[in-house]
C-alpha positions in Angstrom: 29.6 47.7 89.3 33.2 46.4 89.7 32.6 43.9 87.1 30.9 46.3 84.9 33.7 48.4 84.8 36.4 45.7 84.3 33.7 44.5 81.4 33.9 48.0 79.7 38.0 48.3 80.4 38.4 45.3 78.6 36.4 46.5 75.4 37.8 49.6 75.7 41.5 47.7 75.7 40.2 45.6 72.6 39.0 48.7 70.8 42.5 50.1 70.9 44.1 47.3 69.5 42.0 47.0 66.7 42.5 50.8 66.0 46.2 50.5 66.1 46.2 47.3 64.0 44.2 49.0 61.4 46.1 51.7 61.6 49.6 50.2 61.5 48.0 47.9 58.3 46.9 51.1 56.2 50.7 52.3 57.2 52.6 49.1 55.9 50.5 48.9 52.7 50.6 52.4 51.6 54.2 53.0 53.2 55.3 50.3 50.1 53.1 52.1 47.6 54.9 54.9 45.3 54.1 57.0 42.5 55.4 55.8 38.5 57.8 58.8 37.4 57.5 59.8 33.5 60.6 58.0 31.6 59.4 59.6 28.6 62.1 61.3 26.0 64.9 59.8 29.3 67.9 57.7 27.9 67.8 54.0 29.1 70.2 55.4 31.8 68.2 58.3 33.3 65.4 55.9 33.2 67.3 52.8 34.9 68.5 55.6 38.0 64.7 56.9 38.1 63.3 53.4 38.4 66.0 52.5 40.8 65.0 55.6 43.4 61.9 54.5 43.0 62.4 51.1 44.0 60.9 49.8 40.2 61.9 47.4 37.9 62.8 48.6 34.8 62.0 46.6 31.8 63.0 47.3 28.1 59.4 45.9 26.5 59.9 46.5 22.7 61.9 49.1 20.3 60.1 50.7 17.3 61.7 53.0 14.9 60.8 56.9 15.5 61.1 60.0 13.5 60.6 62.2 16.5 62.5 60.5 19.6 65.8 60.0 18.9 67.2 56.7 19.0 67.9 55.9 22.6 65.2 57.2 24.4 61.7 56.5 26.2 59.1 56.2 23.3 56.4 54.8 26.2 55.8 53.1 28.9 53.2 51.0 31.5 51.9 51.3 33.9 51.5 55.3 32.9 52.9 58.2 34.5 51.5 58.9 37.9 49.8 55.6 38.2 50.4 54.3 42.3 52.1 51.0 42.2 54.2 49.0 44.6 57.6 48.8 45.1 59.6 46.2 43.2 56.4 47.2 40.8 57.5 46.1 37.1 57.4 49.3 34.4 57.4 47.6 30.9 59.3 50.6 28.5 59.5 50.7 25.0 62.6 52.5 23.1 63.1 54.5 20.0 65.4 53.6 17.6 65.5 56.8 16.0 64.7 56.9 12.6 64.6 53.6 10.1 68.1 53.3 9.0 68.1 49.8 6.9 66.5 48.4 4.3 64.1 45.1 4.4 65.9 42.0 3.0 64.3 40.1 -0.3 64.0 36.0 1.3 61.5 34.7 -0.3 62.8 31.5 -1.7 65.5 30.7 0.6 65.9 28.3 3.1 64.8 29.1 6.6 68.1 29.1 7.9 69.4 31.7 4.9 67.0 33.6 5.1 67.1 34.3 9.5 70.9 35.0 8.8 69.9 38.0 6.0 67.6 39.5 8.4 69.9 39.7 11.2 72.8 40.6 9.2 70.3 44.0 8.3 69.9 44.4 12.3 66.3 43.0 12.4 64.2 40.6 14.4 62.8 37.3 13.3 59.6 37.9 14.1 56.6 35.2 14.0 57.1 32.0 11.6 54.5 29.6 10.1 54.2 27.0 8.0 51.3 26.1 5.2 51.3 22.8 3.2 53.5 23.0 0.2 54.9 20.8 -2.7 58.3 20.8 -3.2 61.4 21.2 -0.4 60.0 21.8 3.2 61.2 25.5 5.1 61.6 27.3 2.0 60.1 31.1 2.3 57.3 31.2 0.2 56.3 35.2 2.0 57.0 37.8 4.0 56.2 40.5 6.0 56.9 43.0 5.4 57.8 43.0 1.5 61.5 44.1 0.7 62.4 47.9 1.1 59.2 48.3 3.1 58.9 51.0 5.7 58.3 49.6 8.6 57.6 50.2 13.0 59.3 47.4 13.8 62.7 46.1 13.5 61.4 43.0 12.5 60.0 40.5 9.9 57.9 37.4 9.8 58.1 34.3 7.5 55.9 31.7 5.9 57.4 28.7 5.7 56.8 25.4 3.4 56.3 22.3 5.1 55.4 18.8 3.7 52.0 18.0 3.1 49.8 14.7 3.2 50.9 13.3 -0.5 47.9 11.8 -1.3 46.3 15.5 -1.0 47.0 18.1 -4.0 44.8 20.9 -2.3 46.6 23.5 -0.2 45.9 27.4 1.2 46.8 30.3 -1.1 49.3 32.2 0.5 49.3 35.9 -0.1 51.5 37.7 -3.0 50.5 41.1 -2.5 53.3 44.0 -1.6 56.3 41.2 -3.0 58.0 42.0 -6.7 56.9 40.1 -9.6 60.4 37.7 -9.3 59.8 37.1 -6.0 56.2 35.9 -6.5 56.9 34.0 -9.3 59.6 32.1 -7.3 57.1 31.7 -4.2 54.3 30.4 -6.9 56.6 27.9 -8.7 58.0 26.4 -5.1 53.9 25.7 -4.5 53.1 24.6 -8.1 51.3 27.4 -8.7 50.8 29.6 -12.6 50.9 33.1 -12.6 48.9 35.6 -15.2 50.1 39.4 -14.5 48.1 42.4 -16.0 49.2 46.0 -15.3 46.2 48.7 -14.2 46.6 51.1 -17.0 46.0 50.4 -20.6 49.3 50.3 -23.3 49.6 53.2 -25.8 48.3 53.4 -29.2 51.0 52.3 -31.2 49.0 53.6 -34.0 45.9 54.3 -35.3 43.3 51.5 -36.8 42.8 52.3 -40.2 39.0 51.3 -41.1 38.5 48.6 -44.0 40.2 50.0 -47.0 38.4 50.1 -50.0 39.7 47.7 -52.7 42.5 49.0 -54.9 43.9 48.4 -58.2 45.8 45.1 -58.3 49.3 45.8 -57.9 52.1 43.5 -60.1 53.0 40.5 -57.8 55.9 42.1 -55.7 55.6 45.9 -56.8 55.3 48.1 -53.6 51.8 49.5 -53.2 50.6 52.9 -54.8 51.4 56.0 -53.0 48.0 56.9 -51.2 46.8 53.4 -50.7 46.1 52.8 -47.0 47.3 49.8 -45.2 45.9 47.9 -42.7 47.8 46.7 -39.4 47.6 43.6 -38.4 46.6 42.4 -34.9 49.1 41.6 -32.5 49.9 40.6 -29.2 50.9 42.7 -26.8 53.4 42.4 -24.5 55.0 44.7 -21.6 58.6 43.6 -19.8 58.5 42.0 -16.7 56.8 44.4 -14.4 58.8 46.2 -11.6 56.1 47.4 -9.3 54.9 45.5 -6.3 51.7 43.2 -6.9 48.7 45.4 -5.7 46.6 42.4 -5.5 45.6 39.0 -6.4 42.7 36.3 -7.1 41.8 33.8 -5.6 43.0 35.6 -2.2 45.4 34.7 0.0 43.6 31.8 2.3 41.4 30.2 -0.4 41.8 26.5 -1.2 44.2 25.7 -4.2 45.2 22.5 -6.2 48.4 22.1 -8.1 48.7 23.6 -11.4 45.6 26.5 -10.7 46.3 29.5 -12.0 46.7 33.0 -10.0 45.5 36.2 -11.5 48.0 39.3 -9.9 47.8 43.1 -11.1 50.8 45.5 -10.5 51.3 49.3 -11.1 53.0 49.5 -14.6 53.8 52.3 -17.3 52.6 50.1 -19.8 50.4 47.1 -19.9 49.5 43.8 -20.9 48.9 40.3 -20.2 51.3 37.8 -20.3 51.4 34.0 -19.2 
C-alpha cells in the first residue's frame, strides 16, 4: 500500500505539471496575440500611433488615386480589421492620394533614360519595363501604359522598350498601338520598320450628289462654257481626312502576332470625317 500510494502521488505530481505547462503555454501564445484596429479613413499618423499601441508594424504597401478618401489617408489594409495576429505582426496599408491631379506624359519615342525623367518630373512611378526585338536604336519607347492624358489608379506607367535583335532575323512581335495618338504610333511603327494604313469608323460626307449618266448634248464650240441646264458629271476622287486626332481604337494584326519588316498595320480611330490614307 505504501508503494501504491507513493505510485499514485507521483502521477498525481506529474499531472500537475503537465496542467500548469499547458496552461502557462496557451497563456504565453495568446498573451502575444492582439486584435488588427481599423486604419481605415486615419492619416498615416493616427495609423502609425494605432499600430504602435498595438505593438504592429505599419507598412505603407501602395498609393492609388481616390475620389472619395482624401489624399492622405487609409484607402485599405491587410490583414483586415479585427483579424487576431501577433505582436510585431506586419499590416501592409495602402494610401489615397486624393484625387488624380496630373496628366500622363507622351514618351513614346524617347530614350529610356528621357523618358523615366518625364514621368517623374509628372510625380509618377516607373512601373514594369520590357523589352521586344526591334530594328533600329536599342531602349527607345516604342509603348506605353497607360496612353498620354489617360485616367488612371495608379501613379504610375510602364514601358516597352526596343532592344537589338538577332540580325540575321527580320521577324519580330507586334507591339500594341491601341489607346496611343496617331503621331505617336506612327513614330513607334517607323522605329520597328513598320507601315501604317489609318481609316476612321464613320463614313465622310457627301460632298455632293452623283449625277446619273447625262444624256448627250449638243456639241458646244471648242472652249465655249456649257449650256445653262446641261448637267455635269463629277469626277471621282480621292478622299482624304487630316491626320486624325483621336486615339487608335484598334489595330490588325494584334499586338503579339509575328511581323517582318516593311508589313503593313491596319489601325482605325474615332474621327469626324473619314478616309483612308497610306
Amino acid at each position: 500500500m505504501r508503494y501504491f500510494r507513493l505510485i499514485l502521488g507521483a502521477l498525481a505530481m506529474i499531472f500537475v505539471a503537465m496542467l500548469a505547462a499547458i496552461v502557462t503555454m496557451r497563456v504565453a501564445l495568446h498573451g502575444g496575440e492582439v486584435t488588427v484596429p481599423n486604419f481605415a479613413g486615419m492619416s498615416i499618423t493616427e495609423a502609425s500611433n494605432a499600430a504602435l499601441s498595438k505593438r504592429l508594424d505599419l507598412k505603407i504597401d501602395n498609393k492609388f488615386y481616390s475620389t472619395v478618401v482624401p489624399a492622405g489617408r487609409i484607402l485599405s489594409q491587410a490583414p483586415a480589421a479585427g483579424s487576431t495576429v501577433r505582436k510585431k505582426w506586419q499590416v501592409r496599408v495602402t494610401v489615397s492620394l486624393g484625387p488624380q491631379q496630373v496628366s500622363i506624359p507622351d514618351v513614346v519615342g524617347q530614350p529610356q533614360r528621357e523618358a523615366a525623367m518625364n514621368i517623374r518630373r509628372m510625380s509618377l512611378d516607373l512601373g514594369a519595363i520590357a523589352h521586344i526585338g526591334a530594328p533600329g536604336d536599342p531602349d527607345i519607347v516604342l509603348a506605353q501604359t497607360p496612353p498620354p492624358n489617360a485616367g488612371v489608379d495608379r501613379p504610375q506607367v510602364s514601358l516597352l522598350l526596343s532592344q537589338s535583335s538577332d540580325a540575321s532575323s527580320d521577324t519580330f512581335v507586334m507591339p500594341s498601338f491601341v489607346g496611343m495618338s496617331y503621331s505617336n504610333a506612327s513614330r513607334a511603327a517607323a522605329a520597328i520598320g513598320l507601315r501604317l494604313t489609318y481609316v476612321a469608323d464613320t463614313p465622310p460626307p457627301a460632298t455632293a450628289p452623283a449625277a446619273s449618266t447625262p444624256a448627250p448634248a449638243a456639241a458646244a464650240a471648242p472652249g465655249a462654257p456649257p449650256a445653262a441646264g446641261t448637267p455635269t458629271t463629277i469626277p471621282a476622287a480621292v478622299v482624304r481626312v487630316a491626320s486624325p486626332s483621336g486615339p487608335v481604337l484598334s489595330q490588325k494584326p494584334e499586338a503579339g502576332f509575328r511581323f517582318s519588316k516593311g508589313d503593313t498595320v491596319r489601325i482605325s480611330f474615332v474621327h469626324g470625317s473619314a478616309g483612308q490614307n497610306q
